[in-house]
ZAMARGU-4260 file (C-alpha; in steps of 0.2 Angstrom, whole numbers, plus 5000, padded with zeros to 4 digits):
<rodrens>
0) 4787/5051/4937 | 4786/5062/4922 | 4794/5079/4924 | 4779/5088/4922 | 4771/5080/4935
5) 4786/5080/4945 | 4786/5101/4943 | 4767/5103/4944 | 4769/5095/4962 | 4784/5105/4969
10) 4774/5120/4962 | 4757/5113/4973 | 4766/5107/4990 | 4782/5117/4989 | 4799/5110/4983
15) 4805/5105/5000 | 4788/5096/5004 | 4786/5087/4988 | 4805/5081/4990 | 4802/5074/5005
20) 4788/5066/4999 | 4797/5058/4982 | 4809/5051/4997 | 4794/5042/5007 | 4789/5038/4991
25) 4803/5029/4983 | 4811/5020/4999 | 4793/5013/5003 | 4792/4996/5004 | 4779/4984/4996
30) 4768/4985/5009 | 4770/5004/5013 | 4782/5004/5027 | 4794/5015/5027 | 4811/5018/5039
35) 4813/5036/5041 | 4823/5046/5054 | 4819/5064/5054 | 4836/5067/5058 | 4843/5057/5044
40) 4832/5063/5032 | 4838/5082/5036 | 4854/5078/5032 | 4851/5067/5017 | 4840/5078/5008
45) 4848/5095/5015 | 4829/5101/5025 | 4828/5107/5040 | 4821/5098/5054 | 4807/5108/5055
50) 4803/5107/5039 | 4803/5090/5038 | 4791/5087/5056 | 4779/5100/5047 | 4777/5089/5031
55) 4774/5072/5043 | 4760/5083/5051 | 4753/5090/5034 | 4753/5072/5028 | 4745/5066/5043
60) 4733/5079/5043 | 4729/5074/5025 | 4728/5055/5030 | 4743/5050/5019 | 4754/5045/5033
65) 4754/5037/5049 | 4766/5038/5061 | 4768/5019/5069 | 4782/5024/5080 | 4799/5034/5080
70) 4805/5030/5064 | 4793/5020/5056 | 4779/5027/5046 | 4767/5020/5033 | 4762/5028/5019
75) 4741/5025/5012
</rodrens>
């Protein structure tokens, strides 16, 4: 992704969201799927817990994630 776009989207979600969403993103597979512990992912990406359960909601909400169970999500 060009930088540009890269820093137009932190500036629209927030640098934290749009980080976590560039990780979904990138460790999708083919299909979508992607293998994603909140807990994990806190640690990885250095975002708190609650930060990163509010941006699963938001992209929920927005119908660009589904949760398919713990740890499993699929990106649309």
């Amino acid at each position: 992704m060009d930088d540009k776009v890269k820093t137009l989207c932190a500036k629209i979600f927030g640098k934290k969201r749009f980080e976590i969403l560039e990780f979904l993103a990138l460790h999708a597979d083919d299909d979508g799927f992607v293998f994603a512990n909140i807990e994990e992912l806190s640690k990885r990406l250095n975002i708190s817990k609650p930060t990163i359960i509010s941006t699963f909601k938001f992209l929920e909400e927005k119908a660009l994630l589904e949760k398919l169970k713990n740890g499993l999500y699929k990106l649309k």
